[in-house]
N, C-alpha and C positions, 0 to 999 in steps of 0.2 A: 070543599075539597079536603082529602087528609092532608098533613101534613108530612112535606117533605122528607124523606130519612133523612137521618144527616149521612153525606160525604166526606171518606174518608181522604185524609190530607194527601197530596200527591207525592211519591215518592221519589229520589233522585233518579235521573234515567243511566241505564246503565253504560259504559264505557262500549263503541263500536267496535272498539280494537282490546278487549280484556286482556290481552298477552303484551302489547307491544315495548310494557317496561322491561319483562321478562325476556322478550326478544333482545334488543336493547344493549343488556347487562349481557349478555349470550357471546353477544356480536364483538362486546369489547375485549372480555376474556380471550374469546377466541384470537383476535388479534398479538393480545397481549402474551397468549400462551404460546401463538407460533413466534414469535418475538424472542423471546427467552429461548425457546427452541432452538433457533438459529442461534444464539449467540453463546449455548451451552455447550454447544460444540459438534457438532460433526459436521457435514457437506451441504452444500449449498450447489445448485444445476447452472452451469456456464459451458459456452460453445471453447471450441477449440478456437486459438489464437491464427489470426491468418499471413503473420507474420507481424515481424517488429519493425518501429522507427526509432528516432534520439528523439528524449522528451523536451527540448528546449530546438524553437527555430525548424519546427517540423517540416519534412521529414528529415533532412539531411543534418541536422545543426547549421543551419544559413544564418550567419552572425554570430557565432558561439565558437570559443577554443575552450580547449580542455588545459587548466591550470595546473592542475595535476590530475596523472594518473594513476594505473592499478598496477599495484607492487604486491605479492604475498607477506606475509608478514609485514609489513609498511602500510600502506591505502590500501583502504579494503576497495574503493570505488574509483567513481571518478568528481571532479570535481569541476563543472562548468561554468564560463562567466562570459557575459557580454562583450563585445569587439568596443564597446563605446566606452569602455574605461572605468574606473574608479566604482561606485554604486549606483552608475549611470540602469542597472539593466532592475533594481529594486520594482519590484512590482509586475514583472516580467512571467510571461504565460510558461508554465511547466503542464507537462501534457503526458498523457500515460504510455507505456511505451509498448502499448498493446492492450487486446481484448482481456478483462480478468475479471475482479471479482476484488474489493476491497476489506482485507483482513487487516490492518489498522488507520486509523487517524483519529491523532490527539498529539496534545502538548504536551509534553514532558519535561521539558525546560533543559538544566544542565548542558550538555552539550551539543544535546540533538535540538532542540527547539519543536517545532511542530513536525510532523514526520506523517507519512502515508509509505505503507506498504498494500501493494499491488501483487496478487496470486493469478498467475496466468499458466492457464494446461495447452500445451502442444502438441502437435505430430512431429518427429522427428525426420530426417531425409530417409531413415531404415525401415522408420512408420512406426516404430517404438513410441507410445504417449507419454511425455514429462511434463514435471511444470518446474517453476523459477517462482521465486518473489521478487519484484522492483520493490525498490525503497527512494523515497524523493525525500533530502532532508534539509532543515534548516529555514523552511519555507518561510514566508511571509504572512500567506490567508494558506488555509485549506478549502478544497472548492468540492470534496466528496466527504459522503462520513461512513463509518461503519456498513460493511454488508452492499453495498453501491456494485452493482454491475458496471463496467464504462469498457469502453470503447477504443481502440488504437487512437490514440489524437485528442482523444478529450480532454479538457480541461480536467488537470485533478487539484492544483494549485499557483501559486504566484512565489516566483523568487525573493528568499531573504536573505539575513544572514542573522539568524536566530537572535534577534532584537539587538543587534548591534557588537554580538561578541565578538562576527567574524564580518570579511570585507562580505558584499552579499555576492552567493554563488550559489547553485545548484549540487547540494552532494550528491552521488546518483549513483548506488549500488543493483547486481543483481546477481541472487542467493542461490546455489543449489540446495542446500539444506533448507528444508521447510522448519527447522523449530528451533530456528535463531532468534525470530522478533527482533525485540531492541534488546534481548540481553547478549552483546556483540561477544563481550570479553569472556565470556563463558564456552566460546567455540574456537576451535584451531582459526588460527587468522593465516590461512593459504588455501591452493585451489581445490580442495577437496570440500569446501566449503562454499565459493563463493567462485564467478565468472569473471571475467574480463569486460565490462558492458559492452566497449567500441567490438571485442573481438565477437561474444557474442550477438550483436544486435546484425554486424554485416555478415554473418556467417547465416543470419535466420531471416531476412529483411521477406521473402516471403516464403510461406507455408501454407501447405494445403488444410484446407476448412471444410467444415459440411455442416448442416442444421445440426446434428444430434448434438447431446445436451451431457453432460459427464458428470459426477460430483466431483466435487472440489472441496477437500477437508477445508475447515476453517478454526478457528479459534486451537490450533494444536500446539500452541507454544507459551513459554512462563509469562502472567505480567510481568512492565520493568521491572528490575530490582527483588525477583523472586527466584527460587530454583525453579531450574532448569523440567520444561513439561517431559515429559515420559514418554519417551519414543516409541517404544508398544503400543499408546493407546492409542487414540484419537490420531489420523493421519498418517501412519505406517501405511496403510493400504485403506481404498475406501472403494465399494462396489467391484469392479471389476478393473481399474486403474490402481496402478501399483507407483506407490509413491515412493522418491527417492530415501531410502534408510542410510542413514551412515552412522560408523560404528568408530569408536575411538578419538570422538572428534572434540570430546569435551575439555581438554586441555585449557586452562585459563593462561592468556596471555597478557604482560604487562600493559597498562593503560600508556597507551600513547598520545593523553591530553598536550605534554610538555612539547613535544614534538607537531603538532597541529599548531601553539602558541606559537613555537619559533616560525613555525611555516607563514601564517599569517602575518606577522609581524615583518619579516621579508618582502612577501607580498606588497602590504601594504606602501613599504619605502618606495618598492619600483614602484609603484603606482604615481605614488608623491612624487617622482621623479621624470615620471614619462618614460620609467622604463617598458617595454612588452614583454610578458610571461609567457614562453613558447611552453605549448603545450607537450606534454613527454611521450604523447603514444598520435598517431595521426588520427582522424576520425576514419576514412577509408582508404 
């Protein structure tokens, strides 16, 4: 018989799937780029709000006074605290005070401590579209982060009192100007700026809703501790919703740290003493 040829060595077989690294690497950018997208800055798709509650002791603040409240130029907000006394209420569910869209949470320490703001677009009774920011401050945990869709009611965090500075309460603002952020003292500290929450939240507790879907600027305002973003760009107006502008509002007002120290410090005696802190404005 001849002799066998020789056979040639077997060669590795080839991959079933040739692209799927390629794929892969595609799928992450892709993630990655709408990622940065979002957080570069312009709008983000959220329904309209179908009305507002108080974000501690949902719906009505059941168990909750307000220790102080919203003064112009003085408190910009309100300040919440448990019926059970002293830092009996630490750890306590803070709940968003409506349908929105989360354009901050982080620590920041100083005065504020952890903080969430809440961008929420409504119909008004005229049918004019606005939006508000809530701000929850001083918290404990934060329970959403950046970009977070949530819900009237949801959990967005747990009551603190920014690790111990202050008795633990609820600070609880909400903004007509959209490009305040945390840099507060860069903006007029009265109502051309900022609502009344108790006045607003029972003036709006419900409002008309529908599926459709709106933008909702995001990211249109300075980090902490920077200047002031540029009201022309990002957030003036976005699609066909027209966002509130205000004009002359940049006034720096004096830091009223000293006056929050005496507040607390007060506070804290009646406490020590079994005294009760009536709240200054009623809930309803």
């Amino acid at each position: 018989m001849p002799a066998c040829a020789p056979q040639p060595l077997p060669t590795r077989c080839a991959s079933p799937f040739p692209g799927w690294r390629l794929l892969l690497c595609a799928c992450v950018a892709l993630i990655f780029t709408s990622q940065a997208a979002a957080q570069s800055g312009s709008t983000l798709r959220v329904r309209l709000a179908d009305g507002f509650d108080f974000p501690v002791g949902k719906p009505d603040a059941d168990g909750y006074y307000k220790a102080r409240g919203y003064w112009p130029n003085g408190h910009l907000g309100e300040d919440w605290n448990g019926r059970g006394g002293g830092d009996s209420d630490l750890g306590a569910p803070i709940y968003a005070m409506g349908r929105g869209v989360v354009i901050f949470s982080q620590n920041i320490g100083v005065g504020w401590g952890n903080c969430i703001l809440v961008r929420h677009i409504f119909r008004e009774a005229d049918g004019k579209i606005a939006m508000v920011d809530s701000l929850y401050g001083h918290l404990h945990e934060r329970k959403v982060k950046l970009h977070d869709l949530v819900e009237k009611g949801q959990l967005v965090g747990t009551m603190g009192g920014n690790n111990g500075m202050y008795a633990v309460h609820l600070h609880f603002e909400v903004r007509k100007n959209l490009h305040i952020g945390m840099n507060r003292s860069q903006f007029a500290r009265d109502s051309s700026n900022y609502y009344s929450p108790t006045a607003f939240i029972n003036a709006r507790r419900v409002l008309t809703s529908s599926t459709q879907k709106y933008d909702v600027p995001v990211n249109n305002f300075a980090p902490y501790g920077r200047a002031l973003a540029d009201t022309g760009s990002d957030g003036s107006t976005s699609g066909n919703v027209d966002v509130p502008s205000f004009k002359g509002a940049s006034a720096a007002a004096k830091d009223d740290s000293k006056q929050d120290d005496d507040f607390w410090s007060r506070l804290k005696a009646k406490m020590r003493s079994s005294q009760t802190t009536t709240a200054t404005e009623e809930k309803r």
